[in-house]
BASE-50201 format. One line per 2 residues: number of its first residue (from 0); their letters; for each residue z, x, y of N, C-alpha, C. Coordinates in nm, 3 decimals, m for minus. Example, Ala and Ser with C-alpha at 12.3 -4.5 7.8 and 13.67 -1.06 7.14 Angstrom:
<nodes>
0) AS) 0.780:1.319:m0.569:0.780:1.230:m0.450:0.780:1.320:m0.330 ~ 0.708:1.285:m0.225:0.714:1.367:m0.106:0.787:1.290:0.003;
</nodes>
This chain:
<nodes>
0) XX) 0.909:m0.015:m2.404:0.959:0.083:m2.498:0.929:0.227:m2.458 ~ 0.802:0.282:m2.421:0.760:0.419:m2.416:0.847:0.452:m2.282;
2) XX) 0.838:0.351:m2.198:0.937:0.391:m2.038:1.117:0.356:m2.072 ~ 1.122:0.362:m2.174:1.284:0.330:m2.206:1.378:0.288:m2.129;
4) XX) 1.251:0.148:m2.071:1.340:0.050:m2.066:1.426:m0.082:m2.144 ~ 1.522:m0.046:m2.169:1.586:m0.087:m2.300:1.654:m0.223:m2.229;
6) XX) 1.657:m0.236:m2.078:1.707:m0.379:m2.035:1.634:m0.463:m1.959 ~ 1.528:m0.485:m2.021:1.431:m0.563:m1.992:1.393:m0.615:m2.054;
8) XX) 1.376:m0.775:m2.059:1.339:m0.864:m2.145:1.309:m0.997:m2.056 ~ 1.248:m1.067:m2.150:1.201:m1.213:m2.108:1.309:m1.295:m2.135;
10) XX) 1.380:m1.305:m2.247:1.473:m1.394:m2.362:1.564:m1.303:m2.352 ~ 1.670:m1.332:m2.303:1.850:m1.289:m2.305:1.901:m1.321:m2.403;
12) XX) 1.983:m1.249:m2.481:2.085:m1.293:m2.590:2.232:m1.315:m2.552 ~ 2.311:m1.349:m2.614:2.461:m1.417:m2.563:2.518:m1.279:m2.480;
14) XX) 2.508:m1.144:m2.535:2.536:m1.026:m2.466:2.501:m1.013:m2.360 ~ 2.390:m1.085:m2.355:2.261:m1.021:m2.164:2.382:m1.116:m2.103;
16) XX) 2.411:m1.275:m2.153:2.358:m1.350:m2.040:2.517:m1.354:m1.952 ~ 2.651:m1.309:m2.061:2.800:m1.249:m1.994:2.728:m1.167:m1.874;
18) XX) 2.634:m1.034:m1.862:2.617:m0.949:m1.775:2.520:m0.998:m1.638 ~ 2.450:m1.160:m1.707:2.349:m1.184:m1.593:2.393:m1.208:m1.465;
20) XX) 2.351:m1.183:m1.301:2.390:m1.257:m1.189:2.355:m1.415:m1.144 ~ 2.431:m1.484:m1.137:2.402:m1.650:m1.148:2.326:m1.610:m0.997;
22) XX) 2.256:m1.687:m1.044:2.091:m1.674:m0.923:2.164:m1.810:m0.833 ~ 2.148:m1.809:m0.703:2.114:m1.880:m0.546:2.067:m1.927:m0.489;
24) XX) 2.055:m2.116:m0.442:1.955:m2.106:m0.358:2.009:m2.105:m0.225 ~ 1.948:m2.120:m0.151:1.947:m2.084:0.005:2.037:m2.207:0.096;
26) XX) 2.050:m2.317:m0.016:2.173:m2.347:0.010:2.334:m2.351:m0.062 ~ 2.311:m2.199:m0.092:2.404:m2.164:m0.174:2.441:m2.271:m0.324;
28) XX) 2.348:m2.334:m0.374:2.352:m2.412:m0.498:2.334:m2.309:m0.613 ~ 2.391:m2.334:m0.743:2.334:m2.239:m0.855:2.226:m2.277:m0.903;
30) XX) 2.172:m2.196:m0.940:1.972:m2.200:m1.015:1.983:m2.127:m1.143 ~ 1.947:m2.202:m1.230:1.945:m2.159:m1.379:1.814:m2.066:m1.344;
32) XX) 1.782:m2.001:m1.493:1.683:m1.880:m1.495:1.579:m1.981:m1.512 ~ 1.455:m1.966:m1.440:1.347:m2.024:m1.511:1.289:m1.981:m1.635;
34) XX) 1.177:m2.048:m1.659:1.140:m2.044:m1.784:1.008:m2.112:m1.802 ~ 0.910:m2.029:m1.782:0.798:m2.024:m1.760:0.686:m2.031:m1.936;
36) XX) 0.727:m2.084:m2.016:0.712:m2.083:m2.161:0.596:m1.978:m2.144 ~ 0.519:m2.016:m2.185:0.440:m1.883:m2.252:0.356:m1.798:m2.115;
38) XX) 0.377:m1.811:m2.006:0.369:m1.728:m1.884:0.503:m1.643:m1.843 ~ 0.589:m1.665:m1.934:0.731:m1.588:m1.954:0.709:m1.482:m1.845;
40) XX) 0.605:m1.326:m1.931:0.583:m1.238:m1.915:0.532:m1.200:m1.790 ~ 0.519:m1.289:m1.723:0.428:m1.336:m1.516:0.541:m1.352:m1.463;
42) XX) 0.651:m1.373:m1.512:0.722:m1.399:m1.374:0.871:m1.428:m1.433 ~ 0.914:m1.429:m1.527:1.080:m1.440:m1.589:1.124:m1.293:m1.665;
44) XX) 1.077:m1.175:m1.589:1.165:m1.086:m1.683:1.283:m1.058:m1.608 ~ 1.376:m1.005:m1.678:1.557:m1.021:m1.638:1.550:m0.836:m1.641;
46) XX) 1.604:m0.777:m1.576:1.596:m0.651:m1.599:1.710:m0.589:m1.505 ~ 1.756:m0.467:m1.527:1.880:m0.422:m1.469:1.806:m0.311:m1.370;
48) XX) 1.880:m0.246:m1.216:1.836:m0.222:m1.125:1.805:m0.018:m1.156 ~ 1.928:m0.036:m1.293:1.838:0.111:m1.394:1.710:0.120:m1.430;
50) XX) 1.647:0.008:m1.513:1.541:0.026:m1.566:1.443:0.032:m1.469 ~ 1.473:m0.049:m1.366:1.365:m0.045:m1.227:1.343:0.083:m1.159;
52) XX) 1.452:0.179:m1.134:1.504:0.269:m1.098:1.388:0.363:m1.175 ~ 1.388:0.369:m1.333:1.270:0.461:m1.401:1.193:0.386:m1.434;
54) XX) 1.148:0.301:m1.407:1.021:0.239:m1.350:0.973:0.300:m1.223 ~ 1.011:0.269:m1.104:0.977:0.326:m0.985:0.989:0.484:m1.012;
56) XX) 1.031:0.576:m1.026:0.995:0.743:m1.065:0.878:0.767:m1.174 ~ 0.862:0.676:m1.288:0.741:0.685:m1.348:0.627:0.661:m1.254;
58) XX) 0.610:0.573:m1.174:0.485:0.520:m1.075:0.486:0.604:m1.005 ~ 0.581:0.681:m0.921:0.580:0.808:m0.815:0.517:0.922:m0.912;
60) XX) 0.527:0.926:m1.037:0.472:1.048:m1.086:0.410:1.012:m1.195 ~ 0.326:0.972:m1.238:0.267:0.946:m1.346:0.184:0.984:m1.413;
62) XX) 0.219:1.010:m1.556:0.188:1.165:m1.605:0.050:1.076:m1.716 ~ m0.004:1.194:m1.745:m0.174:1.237:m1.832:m0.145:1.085:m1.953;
64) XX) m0.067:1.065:m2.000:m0.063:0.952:m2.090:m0.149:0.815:m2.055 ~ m0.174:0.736:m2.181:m0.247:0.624:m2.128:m0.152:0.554:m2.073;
66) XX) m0.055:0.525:m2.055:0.041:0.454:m1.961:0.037:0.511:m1.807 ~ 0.031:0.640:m1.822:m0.011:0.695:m1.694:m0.127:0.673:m1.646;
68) XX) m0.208:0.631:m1.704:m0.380:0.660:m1.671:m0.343:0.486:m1.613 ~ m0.308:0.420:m1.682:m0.297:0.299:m1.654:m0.250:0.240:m1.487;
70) XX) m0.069:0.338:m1.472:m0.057:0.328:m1.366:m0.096:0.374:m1.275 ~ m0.190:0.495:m1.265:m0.262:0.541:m1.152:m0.396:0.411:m1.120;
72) XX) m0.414:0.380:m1.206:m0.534:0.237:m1.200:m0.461:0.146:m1.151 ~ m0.377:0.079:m1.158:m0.328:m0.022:m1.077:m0.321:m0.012:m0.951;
74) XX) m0.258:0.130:m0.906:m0.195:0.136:m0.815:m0.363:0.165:m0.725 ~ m0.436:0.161:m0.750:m0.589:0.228:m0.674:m0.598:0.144:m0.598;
76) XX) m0.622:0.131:m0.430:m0.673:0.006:m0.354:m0.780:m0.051:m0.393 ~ m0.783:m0.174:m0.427:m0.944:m0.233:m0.425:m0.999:m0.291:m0.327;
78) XX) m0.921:m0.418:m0.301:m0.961:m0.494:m0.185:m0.841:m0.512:m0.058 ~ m0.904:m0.536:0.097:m0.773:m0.605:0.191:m0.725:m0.721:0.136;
80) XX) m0.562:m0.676:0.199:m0.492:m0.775:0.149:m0.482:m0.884:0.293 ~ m0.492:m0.780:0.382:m0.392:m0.878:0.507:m0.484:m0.814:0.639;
82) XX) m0.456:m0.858:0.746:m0.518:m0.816:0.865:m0.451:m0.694:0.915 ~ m0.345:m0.612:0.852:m0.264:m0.510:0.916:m0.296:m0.383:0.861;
84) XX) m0.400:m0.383:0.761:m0.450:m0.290:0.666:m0.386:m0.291:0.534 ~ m0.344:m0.376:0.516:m0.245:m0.373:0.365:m0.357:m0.361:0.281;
86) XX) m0.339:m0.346:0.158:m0.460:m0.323:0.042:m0.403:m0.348:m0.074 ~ m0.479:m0.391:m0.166:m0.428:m0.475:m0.235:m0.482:m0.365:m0.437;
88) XX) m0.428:m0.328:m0.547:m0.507:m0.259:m0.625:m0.467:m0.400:m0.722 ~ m0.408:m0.358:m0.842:m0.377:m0.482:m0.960:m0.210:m0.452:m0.914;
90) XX) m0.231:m0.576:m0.844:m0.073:m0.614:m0.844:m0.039:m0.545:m0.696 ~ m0.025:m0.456:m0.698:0.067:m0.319:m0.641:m0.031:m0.336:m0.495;
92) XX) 0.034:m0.347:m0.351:0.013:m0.315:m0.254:0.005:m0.208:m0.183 ~ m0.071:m0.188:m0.144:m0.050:m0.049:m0.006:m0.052:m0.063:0.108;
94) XX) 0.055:m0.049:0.162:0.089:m0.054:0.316:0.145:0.065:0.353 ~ 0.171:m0.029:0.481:0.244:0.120:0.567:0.368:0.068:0.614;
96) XX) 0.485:0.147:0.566:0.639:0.117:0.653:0.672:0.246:0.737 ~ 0.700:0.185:0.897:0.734:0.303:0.979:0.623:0.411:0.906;
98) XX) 0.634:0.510:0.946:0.522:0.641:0.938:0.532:0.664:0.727 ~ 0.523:0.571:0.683:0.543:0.623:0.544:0.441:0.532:0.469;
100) XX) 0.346:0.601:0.395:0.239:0.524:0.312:0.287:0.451:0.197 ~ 0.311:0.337:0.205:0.378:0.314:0.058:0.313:0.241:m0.032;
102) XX) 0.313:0.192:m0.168:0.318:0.145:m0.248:0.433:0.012:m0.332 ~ 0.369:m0.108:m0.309:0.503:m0.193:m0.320:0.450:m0.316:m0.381;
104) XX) 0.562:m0.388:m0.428:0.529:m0.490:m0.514:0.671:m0.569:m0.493 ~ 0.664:m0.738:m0.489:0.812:m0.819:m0.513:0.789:m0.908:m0.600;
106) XX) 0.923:m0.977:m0.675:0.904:m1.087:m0.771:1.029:m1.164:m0.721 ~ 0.983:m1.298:m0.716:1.062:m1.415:m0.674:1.069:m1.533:m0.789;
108) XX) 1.167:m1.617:m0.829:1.171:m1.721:m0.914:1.343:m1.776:m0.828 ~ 1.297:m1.898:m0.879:1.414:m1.972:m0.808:1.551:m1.930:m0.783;
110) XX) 1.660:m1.874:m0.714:1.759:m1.778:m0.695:1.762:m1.667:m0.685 ~ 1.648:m1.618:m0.712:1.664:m1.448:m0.707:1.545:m1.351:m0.631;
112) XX) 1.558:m1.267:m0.612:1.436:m1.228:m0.521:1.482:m1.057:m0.583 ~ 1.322:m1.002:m0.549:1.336:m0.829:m0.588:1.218:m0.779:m0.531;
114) XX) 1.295:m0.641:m0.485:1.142:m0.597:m0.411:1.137:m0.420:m0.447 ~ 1.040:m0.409:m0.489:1.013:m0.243:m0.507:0.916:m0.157:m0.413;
116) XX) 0.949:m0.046:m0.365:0.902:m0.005:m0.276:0.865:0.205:m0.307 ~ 0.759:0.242:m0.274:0.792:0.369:m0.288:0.680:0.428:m0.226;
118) XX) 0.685:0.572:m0.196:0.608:0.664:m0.131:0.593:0.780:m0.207 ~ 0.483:0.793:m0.279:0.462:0.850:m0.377:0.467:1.030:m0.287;
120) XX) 0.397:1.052:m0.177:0.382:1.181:m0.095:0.540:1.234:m0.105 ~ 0.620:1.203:m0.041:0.766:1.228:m0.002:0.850:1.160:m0.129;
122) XX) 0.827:1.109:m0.251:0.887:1.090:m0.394:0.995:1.029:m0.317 ~ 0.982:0.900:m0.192:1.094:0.823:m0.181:1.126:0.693:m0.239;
124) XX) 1.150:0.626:m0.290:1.167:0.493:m0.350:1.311:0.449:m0.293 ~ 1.282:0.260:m0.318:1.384:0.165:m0.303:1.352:0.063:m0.393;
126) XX) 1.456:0.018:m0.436:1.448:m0.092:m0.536:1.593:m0.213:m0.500 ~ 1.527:m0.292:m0.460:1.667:m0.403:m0.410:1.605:m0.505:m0.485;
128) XX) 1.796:m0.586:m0.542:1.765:m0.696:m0.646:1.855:m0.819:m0.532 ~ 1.801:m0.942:m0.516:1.946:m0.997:m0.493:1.922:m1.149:m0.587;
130) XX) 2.026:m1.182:m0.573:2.048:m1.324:m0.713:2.068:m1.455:m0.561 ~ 1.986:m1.452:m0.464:1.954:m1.578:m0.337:1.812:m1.590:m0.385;
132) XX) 1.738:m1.703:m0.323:1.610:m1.687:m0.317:1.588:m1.707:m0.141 ~ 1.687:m1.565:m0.065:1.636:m1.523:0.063:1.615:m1.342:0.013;
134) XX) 1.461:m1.349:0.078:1.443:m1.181:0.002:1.526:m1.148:0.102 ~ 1.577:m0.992:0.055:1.673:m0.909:0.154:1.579:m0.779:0.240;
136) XX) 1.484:m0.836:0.291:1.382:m0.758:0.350:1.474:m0.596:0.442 ~ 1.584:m0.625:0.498:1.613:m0.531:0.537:1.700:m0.432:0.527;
138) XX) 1.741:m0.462:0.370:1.830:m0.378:0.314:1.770:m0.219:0.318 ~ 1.649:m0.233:0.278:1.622:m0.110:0.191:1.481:m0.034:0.329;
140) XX) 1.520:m0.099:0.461:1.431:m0.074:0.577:1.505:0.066:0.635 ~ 1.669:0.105:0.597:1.668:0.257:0.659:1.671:0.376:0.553;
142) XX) 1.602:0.345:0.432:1.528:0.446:0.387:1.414:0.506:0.426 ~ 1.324:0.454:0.470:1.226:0.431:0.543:1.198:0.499:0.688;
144) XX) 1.304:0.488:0.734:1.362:0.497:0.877:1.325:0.424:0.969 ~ 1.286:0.271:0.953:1.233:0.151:1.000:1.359:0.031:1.038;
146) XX) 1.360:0.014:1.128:1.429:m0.083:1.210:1.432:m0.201:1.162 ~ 1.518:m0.285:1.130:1.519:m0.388:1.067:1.632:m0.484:1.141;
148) XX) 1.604:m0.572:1.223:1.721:m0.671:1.268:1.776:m0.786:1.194 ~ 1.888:m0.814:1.137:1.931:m0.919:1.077:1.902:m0.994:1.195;
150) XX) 1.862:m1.091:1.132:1.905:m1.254:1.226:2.061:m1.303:1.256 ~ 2.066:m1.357:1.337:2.203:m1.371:1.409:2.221:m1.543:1.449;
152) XX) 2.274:m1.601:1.339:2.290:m1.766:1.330:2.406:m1.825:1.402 ~ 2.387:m1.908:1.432:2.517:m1.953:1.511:2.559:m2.093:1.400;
154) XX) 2.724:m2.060:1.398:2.782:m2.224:1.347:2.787:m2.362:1.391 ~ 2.737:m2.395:1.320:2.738:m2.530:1.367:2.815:m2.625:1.332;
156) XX) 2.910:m2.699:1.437:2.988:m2.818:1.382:2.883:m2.960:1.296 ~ 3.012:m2.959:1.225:2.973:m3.054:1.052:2.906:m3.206:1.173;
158) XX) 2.976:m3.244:1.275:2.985:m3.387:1.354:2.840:m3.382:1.426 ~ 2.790:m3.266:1.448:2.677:m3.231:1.518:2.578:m3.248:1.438;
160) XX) 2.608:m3.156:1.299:2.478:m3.194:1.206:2.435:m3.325:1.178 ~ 2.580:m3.366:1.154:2.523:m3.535:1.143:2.438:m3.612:1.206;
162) XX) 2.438:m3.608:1.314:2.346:m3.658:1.413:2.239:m3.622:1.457 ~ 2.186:m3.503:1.362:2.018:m3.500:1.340:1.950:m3.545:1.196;
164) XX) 2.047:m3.574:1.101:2.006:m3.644:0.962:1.915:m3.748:1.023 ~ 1.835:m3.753:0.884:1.719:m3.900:0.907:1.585:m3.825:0.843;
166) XX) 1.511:m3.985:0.883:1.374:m3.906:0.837:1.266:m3.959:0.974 ~ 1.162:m3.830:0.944:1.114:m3.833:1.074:0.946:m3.832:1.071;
168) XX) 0.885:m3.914:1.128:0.744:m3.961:1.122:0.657:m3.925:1.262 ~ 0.549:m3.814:1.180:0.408:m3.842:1.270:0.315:m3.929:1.202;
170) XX) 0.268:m4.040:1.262:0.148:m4.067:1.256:0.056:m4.029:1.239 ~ 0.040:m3.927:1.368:m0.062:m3.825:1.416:m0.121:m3.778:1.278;
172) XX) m0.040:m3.716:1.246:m0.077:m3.605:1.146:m0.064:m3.659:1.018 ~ 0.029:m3.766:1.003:0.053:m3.824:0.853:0.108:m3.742:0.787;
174) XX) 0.255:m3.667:0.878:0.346:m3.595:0.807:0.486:m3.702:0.776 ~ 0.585:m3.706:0.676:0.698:m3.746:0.706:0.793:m3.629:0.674;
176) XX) 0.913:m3.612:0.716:1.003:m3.488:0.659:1.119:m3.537:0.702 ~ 1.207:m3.505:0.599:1.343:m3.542:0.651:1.488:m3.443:0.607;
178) XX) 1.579:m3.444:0.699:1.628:m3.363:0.784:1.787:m3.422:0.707 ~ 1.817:m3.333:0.584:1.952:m3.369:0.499:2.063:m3.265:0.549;
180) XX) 2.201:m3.258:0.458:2.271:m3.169:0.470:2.327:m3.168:0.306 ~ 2.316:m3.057:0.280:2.356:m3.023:0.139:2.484:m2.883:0.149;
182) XX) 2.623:m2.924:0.062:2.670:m2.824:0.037:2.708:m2.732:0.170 ~ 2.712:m2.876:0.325:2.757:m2.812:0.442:2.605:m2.740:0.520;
184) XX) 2.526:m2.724:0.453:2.389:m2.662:0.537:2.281:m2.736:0.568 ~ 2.243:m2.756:0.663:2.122:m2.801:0.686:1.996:m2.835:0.666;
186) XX) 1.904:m2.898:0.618:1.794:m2.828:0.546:1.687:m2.953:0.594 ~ 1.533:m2.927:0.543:1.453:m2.998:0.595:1.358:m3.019:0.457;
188) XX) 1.302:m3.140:0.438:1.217:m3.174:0.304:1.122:m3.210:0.359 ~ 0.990:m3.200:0.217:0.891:m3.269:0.254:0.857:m3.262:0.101;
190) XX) 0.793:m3.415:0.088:0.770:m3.402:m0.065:0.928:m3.365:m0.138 ~ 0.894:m3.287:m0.257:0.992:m3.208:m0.331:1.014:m3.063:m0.273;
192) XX) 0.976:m3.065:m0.164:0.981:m2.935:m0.095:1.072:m2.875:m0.017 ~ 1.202:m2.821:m0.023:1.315:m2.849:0.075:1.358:m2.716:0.077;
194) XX) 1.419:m2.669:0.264:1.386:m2.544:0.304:1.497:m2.568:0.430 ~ 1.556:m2.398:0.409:1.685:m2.439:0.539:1.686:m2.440:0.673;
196) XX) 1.741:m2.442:0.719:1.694:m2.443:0.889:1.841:m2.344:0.911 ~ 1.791:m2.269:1.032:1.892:m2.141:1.058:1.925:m2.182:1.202;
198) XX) 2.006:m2.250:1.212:2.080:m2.273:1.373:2.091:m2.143:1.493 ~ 1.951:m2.193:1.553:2.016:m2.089:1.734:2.087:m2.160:1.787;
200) XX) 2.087:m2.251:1.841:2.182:m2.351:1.864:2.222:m2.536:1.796 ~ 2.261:m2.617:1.889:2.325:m2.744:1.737:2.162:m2.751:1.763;
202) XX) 2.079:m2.765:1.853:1.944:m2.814:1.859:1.833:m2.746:1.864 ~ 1.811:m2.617:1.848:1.720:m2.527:1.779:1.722:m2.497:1.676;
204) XX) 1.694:m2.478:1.600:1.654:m2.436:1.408:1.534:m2.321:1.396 ~ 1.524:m2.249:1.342:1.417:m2.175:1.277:1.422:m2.181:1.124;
206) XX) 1.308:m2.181:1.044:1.248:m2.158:0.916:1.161:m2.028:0.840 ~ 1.286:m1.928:0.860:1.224:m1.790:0.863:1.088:m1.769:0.794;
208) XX) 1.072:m1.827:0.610:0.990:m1.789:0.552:0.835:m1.882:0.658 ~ 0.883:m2.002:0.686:0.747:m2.058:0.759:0.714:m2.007:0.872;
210) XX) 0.807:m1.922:0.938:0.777:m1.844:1.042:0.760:m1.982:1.186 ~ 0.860:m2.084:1.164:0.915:m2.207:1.239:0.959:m2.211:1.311;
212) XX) 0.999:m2.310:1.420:1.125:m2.308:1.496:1.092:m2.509:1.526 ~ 1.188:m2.537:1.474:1.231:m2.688:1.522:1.312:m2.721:1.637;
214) XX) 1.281:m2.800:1.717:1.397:m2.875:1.818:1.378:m2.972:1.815 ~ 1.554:m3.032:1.794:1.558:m3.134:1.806:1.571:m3.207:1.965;
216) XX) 1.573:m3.327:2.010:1.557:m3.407:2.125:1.695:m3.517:2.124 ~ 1.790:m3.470:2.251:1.901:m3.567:2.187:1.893:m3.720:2.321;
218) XX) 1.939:m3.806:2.276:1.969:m3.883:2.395:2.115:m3.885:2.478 ~ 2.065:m3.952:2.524:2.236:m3.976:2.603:2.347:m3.965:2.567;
220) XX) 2.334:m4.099:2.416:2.426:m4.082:2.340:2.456:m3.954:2.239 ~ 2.397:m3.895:2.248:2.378:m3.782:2.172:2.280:m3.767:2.018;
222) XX) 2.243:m3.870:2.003:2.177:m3.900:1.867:2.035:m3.827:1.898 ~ 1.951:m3.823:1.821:1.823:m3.803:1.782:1.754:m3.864:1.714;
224) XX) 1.620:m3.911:1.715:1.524:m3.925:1.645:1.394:m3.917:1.649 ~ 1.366:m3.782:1.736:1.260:m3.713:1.765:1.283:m3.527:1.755;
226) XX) 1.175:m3.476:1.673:1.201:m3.312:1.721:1.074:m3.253:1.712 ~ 1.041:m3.126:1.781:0.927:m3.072:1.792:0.957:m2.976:1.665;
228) XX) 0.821:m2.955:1.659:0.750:m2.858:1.527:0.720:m2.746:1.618 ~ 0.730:m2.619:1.574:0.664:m2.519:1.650:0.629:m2.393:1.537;
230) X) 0.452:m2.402:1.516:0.442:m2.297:1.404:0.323:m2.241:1.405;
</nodes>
């Protein structure tokens, strides 16, 4: 209320939910909103890329009020976050993009991903929403003036995929995972755990968020039922 944000909420009414973006998963399936019952407020608010917008300029400047006093406290480093110097205050990160000190924070729930970013010195901010649950890490990288390469996938014939389906066993390790196609894409499970594979070629794969790369092993006939892990 005091930051007048007036489109932000936990609970949508029939009005919100005409305006909502049907959230994505990564194999292009639809994902209802979660719904986190009474942790709502952690991780299901619905909000428009306005209210974020004066959200992020309140945090770049945040004035003598206890809301202000508040966000200058969050934003304070307390502890490392990461081995690169990241720092961590309540919530709110501090890093560094390209030569720019920033301040940043993301929220993820099944289909949708959001990431806020800003540099309080130079009053620059970015705020990217997308309705996938692939963050869009490099949308908002030439504000910044930071280099950002999309990945570059190659197509793969439907006859090819087929012939790495199955499920696939170490011993060794007492892993099993198996290797479906959903909705034309590729993907790899374990448990209830299922995650896409990004074709370099029909027999290389990578798993961006695991920071992966699979190959598969074909025979003669062309089939498979062996592939390396690499992570």
């Amino acid at each position: 209320g005091p930051l007048g944000l007036v489109d932000t909420k936990v609970a949508l009414e029939s009005s919100d939910i005409v305006r909502a973006a049907q959230g994505y998963g990564s194999f292009f399936n639809p994902i209802p909103f979660w719904d986190l019952n009474v942790m709502g407020p952690a991780g299901v608010l619905k909000t428009t890329i306005n209210d974020l917008i004066k959200y992020t300029q309140f945090n770049m400047r945040p004035d003598s009020s206890p809301i202000g006093q508040a966000a200058e406290l969050a934003q304070k480093p307390r502890a490392k976050a990461d081995d690169d110097g990241t720092m961590i205050g309540l919530a709110w990160f501090s890093t560094k993009v390209g030569n720019h000190s920033v301040v940043t924070h993301g929220g993820a729930t099944g289909g949708y991903r959001a990431n806020l970013i800003f540099d309080r010195e130079n009053q620059l901010g970015v705020v990217v929403l997308s309705n996938t649950d692939m963050s869009p890490n490099c949308i908002g990288a030439p504000v910044f003036d930071v280099e950002c390469k999309v990945p570059e996938w190659k197509t793969i014939d439907p006859d090819a995929q087929k012939q790495l389906i199955g499920t696939y066993r170490s011993d060794a390790i007492g892993l099993t995972l198996k290797v479906f196609v959903d909705n034309g894409i590729l993907g790899l499970q374990q448990d209830y755990n299922r995650v896409r594979l990004w074709p370099k070629s029909e027999t290389e794969f990578e798993v961006p968020d695991a920071v992966a790369t699979i190959k598969f092993k074909l025979d003669e006939q062309g089939h498979t039922n062996q592939f390396t892990l690499l992570q």
